[in-house]
N, C-alpha and C positions, 0 to 999 in steps of 0.2 A: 474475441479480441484479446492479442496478450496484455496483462497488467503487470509485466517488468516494462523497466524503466529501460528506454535504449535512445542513448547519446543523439542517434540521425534523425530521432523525433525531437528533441529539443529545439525552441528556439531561440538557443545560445551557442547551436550547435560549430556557427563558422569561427566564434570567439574563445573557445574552449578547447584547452590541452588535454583535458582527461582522459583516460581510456575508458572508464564505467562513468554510467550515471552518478553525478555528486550531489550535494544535498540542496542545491539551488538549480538541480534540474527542474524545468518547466517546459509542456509538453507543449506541441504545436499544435494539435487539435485539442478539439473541446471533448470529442469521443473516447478521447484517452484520458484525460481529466476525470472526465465523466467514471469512467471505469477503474481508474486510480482508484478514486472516491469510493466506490462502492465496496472496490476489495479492502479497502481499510476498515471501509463500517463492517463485514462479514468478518473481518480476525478479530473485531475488538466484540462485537455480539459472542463470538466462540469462545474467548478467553473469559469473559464476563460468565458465560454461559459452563465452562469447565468449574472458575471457581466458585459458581455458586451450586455447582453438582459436587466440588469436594467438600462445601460448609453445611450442605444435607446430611451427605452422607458421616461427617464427624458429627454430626449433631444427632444422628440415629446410632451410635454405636454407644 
């Protein structure tokens, strides 16, 4: 399932002018939620997980 945001799954979607997802997009299923959620927790584990692989590796040099 994709985790971008697309306008025709919103449930705002009849009220809204925008052309892209805005930041009070909210999806109409739960599956997409669901999946939002996760890819959020997987970029913030990697990002945590890069900088604590550059405060090793400064801390070894």
């Amino acid at each position: 399932m994709s985790t971008i945001k697309n306008c025709k799954n919103c449930i705002w979607f009849d009220q809204c002018h925008e052309d892209e997802a805005c930041d009070s997009y909210e999806p109409a299923s739960l599956e997409e939620q669901e999946a939002m959620d996760a890819a959020e927790y997987k970029k913030d584990l990697r990002e945590r997980h890069e900088l604590y692989q550059e405060q090793i590796a400064e801390q070894d040099e």
